[in-house]
C-alpha positions in Angstrom: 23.4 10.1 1.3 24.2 7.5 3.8 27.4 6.4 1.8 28.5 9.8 1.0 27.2 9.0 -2.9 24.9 12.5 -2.7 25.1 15.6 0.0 21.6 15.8 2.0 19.4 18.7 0.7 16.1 20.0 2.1 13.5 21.1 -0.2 10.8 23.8 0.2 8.8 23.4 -2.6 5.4 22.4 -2.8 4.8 18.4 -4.1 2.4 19.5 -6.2 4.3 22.0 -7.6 6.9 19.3 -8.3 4.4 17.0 -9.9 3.4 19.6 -12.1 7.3 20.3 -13.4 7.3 17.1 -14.4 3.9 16.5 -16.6 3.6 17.5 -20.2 0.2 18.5 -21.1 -1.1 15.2 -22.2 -0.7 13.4 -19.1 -1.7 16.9 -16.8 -5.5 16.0 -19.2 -5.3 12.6 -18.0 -4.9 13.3 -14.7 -7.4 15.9 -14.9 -9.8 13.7 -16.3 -9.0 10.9 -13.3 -9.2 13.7 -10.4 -13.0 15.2 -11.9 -14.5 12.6 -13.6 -17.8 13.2 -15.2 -19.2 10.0 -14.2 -18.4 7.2 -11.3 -15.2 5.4 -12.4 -15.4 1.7 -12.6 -12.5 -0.4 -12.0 -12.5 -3.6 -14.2 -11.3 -6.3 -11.4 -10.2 -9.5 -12.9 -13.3 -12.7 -11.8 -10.8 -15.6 -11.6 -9.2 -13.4 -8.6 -11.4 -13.4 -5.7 -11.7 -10.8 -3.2 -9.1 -11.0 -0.4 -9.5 -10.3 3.2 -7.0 -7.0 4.7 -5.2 -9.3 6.6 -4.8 -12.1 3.8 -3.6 -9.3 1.7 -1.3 -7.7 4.1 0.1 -11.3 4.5 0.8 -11.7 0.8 2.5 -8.2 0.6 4.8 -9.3 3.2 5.5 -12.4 1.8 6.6 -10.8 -1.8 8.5 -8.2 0.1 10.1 -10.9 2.2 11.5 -12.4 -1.0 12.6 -9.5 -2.7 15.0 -8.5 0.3 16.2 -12.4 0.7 16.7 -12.3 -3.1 19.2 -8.9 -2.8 20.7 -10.2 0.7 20.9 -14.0 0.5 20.1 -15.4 -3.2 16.1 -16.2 -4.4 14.8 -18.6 -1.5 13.4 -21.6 -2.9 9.6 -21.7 -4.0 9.7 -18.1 -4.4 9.9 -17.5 -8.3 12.4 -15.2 -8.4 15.6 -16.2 -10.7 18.4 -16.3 -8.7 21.2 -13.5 -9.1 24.4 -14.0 -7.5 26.8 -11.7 -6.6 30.1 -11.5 -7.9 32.9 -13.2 -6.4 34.7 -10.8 -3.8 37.6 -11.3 -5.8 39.2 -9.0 -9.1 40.6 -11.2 -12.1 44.5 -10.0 -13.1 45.3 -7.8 -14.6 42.6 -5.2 -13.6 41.0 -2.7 -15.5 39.4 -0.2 -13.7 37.5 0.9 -16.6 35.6 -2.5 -16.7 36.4 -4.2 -13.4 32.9 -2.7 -12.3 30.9 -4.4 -14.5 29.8 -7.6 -13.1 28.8 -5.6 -10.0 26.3 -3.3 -12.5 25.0 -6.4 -14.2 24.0 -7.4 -10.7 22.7 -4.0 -9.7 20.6 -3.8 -13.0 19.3 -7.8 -13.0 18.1 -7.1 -9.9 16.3 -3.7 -10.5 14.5 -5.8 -13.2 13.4 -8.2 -10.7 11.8 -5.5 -8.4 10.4 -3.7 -11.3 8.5 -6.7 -12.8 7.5 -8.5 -9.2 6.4 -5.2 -7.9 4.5 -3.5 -10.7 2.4 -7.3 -10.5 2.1 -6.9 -6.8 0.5 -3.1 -7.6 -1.8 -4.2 -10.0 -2.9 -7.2 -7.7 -3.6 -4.2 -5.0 -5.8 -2.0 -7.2 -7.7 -5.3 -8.7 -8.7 -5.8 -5.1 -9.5 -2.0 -4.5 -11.6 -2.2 -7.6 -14.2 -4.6 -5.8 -14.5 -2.1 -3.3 -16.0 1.3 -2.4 -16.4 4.0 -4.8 -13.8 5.7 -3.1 -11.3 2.8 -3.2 -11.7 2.3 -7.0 -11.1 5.7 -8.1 -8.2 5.3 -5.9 -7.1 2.5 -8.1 -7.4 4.6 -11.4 -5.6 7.6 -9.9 -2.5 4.7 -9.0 -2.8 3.6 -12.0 -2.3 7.0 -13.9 0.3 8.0 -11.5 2.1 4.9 -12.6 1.8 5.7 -16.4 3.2 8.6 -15.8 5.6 8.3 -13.2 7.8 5.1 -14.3 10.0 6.8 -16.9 11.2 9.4 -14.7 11.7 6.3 -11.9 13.5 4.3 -14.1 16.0 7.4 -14.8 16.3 8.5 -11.3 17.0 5.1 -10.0 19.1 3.8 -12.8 21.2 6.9 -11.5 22.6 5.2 -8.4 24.4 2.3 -10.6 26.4 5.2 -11.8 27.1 6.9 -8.4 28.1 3.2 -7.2 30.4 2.8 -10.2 32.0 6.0 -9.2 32.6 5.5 -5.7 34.0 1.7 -6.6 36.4 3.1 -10.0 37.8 5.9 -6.7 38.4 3.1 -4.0 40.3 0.6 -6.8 42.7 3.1 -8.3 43.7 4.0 -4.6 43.9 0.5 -3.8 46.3 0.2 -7.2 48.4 3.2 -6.2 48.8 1.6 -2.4 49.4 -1.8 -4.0 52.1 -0.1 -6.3 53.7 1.6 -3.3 53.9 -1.8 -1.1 55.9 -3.3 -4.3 58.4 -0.8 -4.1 59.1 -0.6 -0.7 59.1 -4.6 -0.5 55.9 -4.8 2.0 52.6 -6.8 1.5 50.1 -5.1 0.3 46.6 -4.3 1.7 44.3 -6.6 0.8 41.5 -5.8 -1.8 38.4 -6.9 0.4 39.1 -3.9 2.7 38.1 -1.6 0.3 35.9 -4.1 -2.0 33.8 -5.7 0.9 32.1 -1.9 2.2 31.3 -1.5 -1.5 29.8 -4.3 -1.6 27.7 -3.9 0.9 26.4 -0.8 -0.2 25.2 -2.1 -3.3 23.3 -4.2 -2.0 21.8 -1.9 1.0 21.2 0.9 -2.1 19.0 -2.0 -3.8 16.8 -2.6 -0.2 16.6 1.1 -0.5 15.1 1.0 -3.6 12.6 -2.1 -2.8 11.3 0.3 0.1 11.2 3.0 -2.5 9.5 1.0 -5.4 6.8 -0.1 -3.0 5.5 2.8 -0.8 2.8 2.9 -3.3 1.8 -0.5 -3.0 1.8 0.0 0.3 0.1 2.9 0.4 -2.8 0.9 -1.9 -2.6 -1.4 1.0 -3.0 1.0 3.6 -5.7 2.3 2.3 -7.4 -1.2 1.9 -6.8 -2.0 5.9 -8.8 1.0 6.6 -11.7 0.5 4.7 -11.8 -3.6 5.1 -11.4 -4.0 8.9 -13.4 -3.9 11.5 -13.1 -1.8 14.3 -12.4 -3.4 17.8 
């Protein structure tokens, strides 16, 4: 909404109204089955991972996010794991195409989207392992994520994997008017504009659509988190 890619809506209806639209009947019995268990669910928590301290786990949290947003921003930082993804070079090869000239810019969008997916889903499950060796409370917290997760990705991937498109669109507008200037400048003998005022902003909006969508991927990780802090320390 922020880069005039989708007009701001308000909704009225109930979440769990939504949640139901969006469930077939197998996983509405799975999540039945989570929400009024029979018997006290046991989380299986992994016992070469040891049980981490709020604050030691809020600290590695922060560290992935950290890493994630320098990734998208900067490049990987070094140590971190993450396979570096440049992006493009602010520059269009000759002659362009504007069917095509978007394409290392989706590439970029989508090896990136992989990154988040993979680090963050293994940052997740590293949060419910450590809910697991909790309360009661805490673990069947951790099976409810993790059927909320099962059922939820697909319609994430789809929903995010829309804004590549949107930012396609916006970029295919802003080159064939930079083309049509271009074209006018030659006739009438002037310099024309250059591309960076028009490719730069885009740019830039890839990249703030992909922080967008770490914060997105990870409210419930931080949600698990959250929920962890208030259980695990003490009060003053």
């Amino acid at each position: 909404t922020e880069n005039a890619l989708l007009d701001a809506t308000r909704t009225s209806e109930d979440v769990g109204q939504k949640l139901g639209d969006w469930l077939d009947f197998r996983q509405a019995i799975a999540l039945h089955a989570v929400l009024h268990p029979e018997q006290p669910i046991e989380v299986a928590a992994s016992p070469r991972a040891p049980r981490l301290s709020a604050e030691a786990l809020r600290q590695h949290v922060n560290k992935v996010r950290a890493a994630l947003e320098q990734s998208i921003v900067q490049g990987a930082p070094p140590g971190s794991g993450l396979v570096p993804i440049s992006m493009p070079a602010a520059e269009l090869d000759e002659p362009i195409e504007p069917k095509t000239a978007f394409e290392p810019y989706r590439r970029f969008q989508a090896a990136h989207q992989r990154q988040m997916e993979t680090v963050v889903r293994t940052l997740r499950s590293q949060l419910r392992g450590q809910l697991g060796k909790s309360s009661p409370a805490l673990q069947q917290l951790a099976t409810l994520d993790a059927a909320f997760e099962n059922i939820l990705s697909e319609r994430e991937a789809a929903l995010l994997g829309k804004v590549s498109r949107m930012l396609e669109k916006r970029f295919t507008q802003a080159l064939k008017q930079h083309l049509k200037h271009t074209q006018a400048a030659a006739e009438a003998g002037v310099p024309p504009d250059s591309p960076l005022s028009w490719l730069l902003p885009i740019r830039q909006a890839i990249r703030t659509a992909l922080l967008a969508e770490l914060d997105t991927r990870l409210q419930p990780t931080l949600g698990l988190l959250e929920a962890f802090q208030a259980e695990n320390t003490p009060e003053p």
